[in-house]
N, CA, C and O of each residue as an XYZ file, in Angstrom:
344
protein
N      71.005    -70.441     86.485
C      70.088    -69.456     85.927
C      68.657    -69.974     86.069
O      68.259    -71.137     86.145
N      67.922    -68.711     86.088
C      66.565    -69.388     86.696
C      65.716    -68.654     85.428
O      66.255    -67.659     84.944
N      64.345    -69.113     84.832
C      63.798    -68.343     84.131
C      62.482    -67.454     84.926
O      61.967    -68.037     85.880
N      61.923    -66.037     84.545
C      61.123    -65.251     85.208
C      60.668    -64.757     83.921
O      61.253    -64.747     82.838
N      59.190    -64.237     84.339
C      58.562    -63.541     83.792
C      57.864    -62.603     84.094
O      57.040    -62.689     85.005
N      58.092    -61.267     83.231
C      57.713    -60.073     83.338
C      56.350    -60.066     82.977
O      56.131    -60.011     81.767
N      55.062    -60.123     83.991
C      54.018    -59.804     83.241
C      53.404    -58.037     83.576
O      53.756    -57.592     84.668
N      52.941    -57.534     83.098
C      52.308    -56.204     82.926
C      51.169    -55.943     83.294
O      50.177    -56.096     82.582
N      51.161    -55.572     84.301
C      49.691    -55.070     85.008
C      49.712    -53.983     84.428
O      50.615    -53.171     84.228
N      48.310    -54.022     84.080
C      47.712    -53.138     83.502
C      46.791    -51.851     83.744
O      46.857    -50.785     83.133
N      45.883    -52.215     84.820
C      45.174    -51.995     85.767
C      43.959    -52.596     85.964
O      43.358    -53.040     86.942
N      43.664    -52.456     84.308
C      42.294    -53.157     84.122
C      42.769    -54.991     83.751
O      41.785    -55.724     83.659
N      43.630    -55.422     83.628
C      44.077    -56.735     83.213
C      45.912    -57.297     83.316
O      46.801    -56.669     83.892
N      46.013    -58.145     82.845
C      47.280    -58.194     82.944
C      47.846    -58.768     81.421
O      47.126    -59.551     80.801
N      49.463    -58.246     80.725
C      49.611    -58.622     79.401
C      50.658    -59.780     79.811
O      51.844    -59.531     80.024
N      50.302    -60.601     79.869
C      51.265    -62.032     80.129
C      52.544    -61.912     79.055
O      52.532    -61.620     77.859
N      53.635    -62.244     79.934
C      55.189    -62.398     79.107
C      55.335    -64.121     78.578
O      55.394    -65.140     79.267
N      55.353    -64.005     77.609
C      55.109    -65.943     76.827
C      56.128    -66.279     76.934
O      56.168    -67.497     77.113
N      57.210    -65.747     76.920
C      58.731    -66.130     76.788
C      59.792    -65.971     78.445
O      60.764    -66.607     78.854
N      59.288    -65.234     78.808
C      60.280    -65.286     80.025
C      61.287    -64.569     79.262
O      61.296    -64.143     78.107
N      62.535    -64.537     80.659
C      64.001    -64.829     80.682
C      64.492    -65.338     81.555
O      63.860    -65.748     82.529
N      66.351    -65.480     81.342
C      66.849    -66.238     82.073
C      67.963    -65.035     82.976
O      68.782    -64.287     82.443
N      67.671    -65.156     84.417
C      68.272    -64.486     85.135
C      69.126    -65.093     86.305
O      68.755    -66.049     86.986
N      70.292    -64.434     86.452
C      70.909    -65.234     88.046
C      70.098    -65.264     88.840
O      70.189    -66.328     89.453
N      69.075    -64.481     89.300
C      68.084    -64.317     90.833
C      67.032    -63.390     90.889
O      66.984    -62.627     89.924
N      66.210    -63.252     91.720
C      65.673    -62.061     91.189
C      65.669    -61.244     91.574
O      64.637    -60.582     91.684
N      66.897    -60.830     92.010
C      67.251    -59.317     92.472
C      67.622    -58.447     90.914
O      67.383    -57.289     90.571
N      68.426    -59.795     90.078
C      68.402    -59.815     88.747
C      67.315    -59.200     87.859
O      67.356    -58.325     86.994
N      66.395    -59.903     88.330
C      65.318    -60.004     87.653
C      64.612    -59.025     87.598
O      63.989    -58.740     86.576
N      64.561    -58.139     88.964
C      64.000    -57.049     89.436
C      64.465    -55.673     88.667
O      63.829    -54.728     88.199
N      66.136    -56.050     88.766
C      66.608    -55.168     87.750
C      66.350    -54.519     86.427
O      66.588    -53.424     85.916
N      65.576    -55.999     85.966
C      65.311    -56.241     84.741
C      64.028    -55.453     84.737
O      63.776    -54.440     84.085
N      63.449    -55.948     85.381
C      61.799    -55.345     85.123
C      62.048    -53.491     85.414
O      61.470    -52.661     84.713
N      62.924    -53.137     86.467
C      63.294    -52.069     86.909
C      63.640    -51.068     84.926
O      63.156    -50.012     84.520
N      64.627    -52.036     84.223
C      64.758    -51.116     82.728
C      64.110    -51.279     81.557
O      64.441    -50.754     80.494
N      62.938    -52.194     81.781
C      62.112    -52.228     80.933
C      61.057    -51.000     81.375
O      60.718    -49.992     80.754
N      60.710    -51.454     82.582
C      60.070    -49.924     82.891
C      60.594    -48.557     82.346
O      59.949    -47.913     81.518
N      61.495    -48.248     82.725
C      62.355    -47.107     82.205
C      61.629    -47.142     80.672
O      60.814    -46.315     80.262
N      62.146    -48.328     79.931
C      61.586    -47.790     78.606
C      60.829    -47.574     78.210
O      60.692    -46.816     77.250
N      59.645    -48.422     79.058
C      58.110    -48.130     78.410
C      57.698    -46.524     78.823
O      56.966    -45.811     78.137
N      58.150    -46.246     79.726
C      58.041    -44.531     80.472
C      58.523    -43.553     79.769
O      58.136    -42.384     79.764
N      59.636    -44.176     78.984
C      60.556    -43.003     77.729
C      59.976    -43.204     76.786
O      59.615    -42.183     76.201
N      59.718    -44.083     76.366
C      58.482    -44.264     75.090
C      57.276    -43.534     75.260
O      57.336    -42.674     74.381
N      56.438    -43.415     75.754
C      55.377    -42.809     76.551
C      55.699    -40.878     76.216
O      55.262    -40.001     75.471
N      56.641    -41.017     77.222
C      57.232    -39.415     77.153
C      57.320    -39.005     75.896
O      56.699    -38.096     75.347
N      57.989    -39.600     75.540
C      58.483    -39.115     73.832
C      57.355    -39.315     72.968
O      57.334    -38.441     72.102
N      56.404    -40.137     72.872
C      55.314    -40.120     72.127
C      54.147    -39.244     72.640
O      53.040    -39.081     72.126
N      54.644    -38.734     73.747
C      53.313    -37.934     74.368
C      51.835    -38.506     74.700
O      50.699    -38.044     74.599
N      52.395    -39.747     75.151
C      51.386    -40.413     75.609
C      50.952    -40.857     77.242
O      50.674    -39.817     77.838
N      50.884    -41.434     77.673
C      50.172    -42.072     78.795
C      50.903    -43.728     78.991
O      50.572    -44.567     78.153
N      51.575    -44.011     79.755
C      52.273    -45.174     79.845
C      51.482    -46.223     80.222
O      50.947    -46.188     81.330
N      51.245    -47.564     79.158
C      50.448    -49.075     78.942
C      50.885    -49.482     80.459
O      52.029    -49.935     80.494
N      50.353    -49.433     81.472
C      50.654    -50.417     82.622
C      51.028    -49.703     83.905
O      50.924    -48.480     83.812
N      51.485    -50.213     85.220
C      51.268    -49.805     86.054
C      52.916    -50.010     86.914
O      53.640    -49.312     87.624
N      52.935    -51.433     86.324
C      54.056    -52.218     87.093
C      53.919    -53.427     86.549
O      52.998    -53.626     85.757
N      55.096    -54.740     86.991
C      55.245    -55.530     86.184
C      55.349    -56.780     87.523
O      56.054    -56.771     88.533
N      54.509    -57.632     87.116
C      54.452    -59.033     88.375
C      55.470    -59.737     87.780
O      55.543    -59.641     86.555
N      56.372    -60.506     88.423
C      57.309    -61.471     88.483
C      57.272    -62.439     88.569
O      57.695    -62.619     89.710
N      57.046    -63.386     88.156
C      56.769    -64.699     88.385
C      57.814    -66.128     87.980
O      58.447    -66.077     86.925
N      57.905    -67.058     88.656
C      58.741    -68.094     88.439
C      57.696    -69.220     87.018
O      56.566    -68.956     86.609
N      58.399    -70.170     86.672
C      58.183    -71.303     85.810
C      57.013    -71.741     86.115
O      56.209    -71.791     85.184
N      56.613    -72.129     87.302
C      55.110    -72.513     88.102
C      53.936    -71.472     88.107
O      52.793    -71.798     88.428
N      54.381    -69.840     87.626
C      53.214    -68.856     87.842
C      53.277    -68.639     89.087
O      52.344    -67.896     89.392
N      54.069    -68.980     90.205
C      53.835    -68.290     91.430
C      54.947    -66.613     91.470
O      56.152    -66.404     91.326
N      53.434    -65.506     91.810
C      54.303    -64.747     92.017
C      55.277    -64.557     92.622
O      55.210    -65.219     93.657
N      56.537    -63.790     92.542
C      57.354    -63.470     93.396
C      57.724    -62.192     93.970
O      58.476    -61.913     94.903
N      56.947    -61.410     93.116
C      57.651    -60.068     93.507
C      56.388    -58.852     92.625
O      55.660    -59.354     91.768
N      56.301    -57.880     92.822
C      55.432    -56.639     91.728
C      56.329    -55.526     92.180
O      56.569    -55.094     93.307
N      56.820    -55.130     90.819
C      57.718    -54.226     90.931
C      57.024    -52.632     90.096
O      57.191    -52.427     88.894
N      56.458    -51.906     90.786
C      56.132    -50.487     90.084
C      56.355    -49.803     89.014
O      57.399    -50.411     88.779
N      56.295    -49.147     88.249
C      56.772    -48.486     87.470
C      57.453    -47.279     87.679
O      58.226    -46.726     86.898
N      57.023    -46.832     89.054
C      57.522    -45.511     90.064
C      59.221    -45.976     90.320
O      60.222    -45.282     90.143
N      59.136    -47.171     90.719
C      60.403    -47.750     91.082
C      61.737    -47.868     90.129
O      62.886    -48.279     90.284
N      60.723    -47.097     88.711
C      61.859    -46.775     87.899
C      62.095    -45.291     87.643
O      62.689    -44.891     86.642
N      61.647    -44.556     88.513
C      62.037    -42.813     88.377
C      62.774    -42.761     89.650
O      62.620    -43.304     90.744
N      63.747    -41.814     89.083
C      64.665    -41.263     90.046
C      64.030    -40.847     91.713
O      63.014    -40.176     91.892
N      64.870    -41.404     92.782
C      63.603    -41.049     94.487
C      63.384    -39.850     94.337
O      62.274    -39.585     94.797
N      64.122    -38.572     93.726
C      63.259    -37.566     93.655
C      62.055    -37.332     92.879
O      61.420    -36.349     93.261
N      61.622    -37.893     92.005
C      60.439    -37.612     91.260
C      59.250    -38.763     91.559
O      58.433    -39.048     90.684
N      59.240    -39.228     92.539
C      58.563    -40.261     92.647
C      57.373    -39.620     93.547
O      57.584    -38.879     94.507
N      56.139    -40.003     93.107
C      55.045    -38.776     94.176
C      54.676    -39.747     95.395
O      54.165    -40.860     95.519
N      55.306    -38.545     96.403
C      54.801    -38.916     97.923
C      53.389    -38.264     98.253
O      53.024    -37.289     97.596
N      52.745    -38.687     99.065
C      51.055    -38.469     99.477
C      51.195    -36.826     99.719
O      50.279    -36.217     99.165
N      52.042    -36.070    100.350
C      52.521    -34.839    100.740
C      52.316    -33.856     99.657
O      51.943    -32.684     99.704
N      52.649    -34.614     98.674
C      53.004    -33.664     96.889
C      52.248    -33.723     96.327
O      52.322    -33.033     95.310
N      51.332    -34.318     96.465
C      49.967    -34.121     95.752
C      49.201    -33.251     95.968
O      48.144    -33.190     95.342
């Protein structure tokens, strides 16, 4: 198990994850950030608000990124806006 951290881009900044977790890999990990998204987006919805962040950077024990995973990347491929749909 490896530990990662979810940090939160914001747009204007980033909200650093202090704690990590511990994941098999980070396809794992990706997953992870993949249903936290989900929630912050259902939270949002349901409060009728505007969702805190953008997407979530990944990072190992050292702070080197590994990965930025969207927040788009947690809505279904149909609802996700292509340049076309706008």
């Amino acid at each position: 198990m490896s530990r990662f951290f979810l940090h939160q881009d914001l747009g204007n900044g980033i909200l650093e994850d202090p704690e990590g977790m511990e994941a098999a890999d980070l396809a794992t990990a990706k997953q992870q950030a993949i249903q936290a998204a989900r929630q912050l987006l259902a939270n949002a919805i349901m409060a009728g608000t505007k969702p805190i962040g953008k997407a979530f950077r990944i990072t190992d024990d050292a702070g080197t990124l590994l990965l930025i995973v969207p927040f788009s990347e947690a809505l279904p491929t149909d609802m996700r806006a292509r340049p076309d749909d706008l």
